[in-house]
N, C-alpha and C positions, 0 to 999 in steps of 0.2 A: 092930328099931331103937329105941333110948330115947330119949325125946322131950326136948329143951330145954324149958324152964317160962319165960314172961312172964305179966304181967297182962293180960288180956283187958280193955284198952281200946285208945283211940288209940295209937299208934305209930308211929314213924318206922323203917322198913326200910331196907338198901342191904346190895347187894352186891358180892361181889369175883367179876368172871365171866372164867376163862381160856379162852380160844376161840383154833383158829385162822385166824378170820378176821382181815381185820386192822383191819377197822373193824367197830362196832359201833354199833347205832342206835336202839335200844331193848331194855328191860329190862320185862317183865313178872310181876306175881308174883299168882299164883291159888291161890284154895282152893275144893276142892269144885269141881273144871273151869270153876270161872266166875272170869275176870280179876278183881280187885279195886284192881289200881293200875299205873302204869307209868312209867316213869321214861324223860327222855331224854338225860341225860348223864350220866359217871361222877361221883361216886360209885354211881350209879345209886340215887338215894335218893328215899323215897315213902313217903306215908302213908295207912296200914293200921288199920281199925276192925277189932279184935278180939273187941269186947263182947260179941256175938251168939254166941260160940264159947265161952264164957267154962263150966270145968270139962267141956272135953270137948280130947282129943287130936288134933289136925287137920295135915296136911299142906299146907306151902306151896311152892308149885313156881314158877319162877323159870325163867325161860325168855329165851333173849337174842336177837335179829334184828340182820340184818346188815342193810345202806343198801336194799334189793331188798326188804326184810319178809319175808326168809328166814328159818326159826327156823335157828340156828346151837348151840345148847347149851342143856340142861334141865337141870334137877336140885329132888329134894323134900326138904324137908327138916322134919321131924316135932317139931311144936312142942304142950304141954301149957299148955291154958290155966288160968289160976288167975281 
């Protein structure tokens, strides 16, 4: 998998999560298995210190819950930090 490149600072995150449940109710996005931020409504957007990451390739995973804090849909997505 080739990795998308940002700077490794602050950032603002959000995603587009297709699930099908049909509400959703939270948005979380992890690196290294530890949450780092969570969002509660769409756009599903949150902000993400990158710094600490910074020249190293890392995975963030993005994981969506339905009204019950059911995980409903994951996905990782492999970012290069500068």
């Amino acid at each position: 998998m080739e990795a998308d490149s940002t700077k490794a600072a602050k950032q603002r995150v959000s995603a587009y999560v297709k699930s099908w449940s049909p509400m959703l109710a939270k948005v979380t996005y992890g690196i290294g298995g530890r949450t780092v931020a969570s969002a509660s409504s769409p756009p599903w957007t949150a902000s993400v210190d990158f710094a600490p990451y910074k020249g190293r390739a890392i995975d963030v995973a993005v994981q969506a819950y339905d009204g019950r804090g059911k995980l409903v849909t994951t996905r990782k997505v492999r970012v290069a930090m500068k």
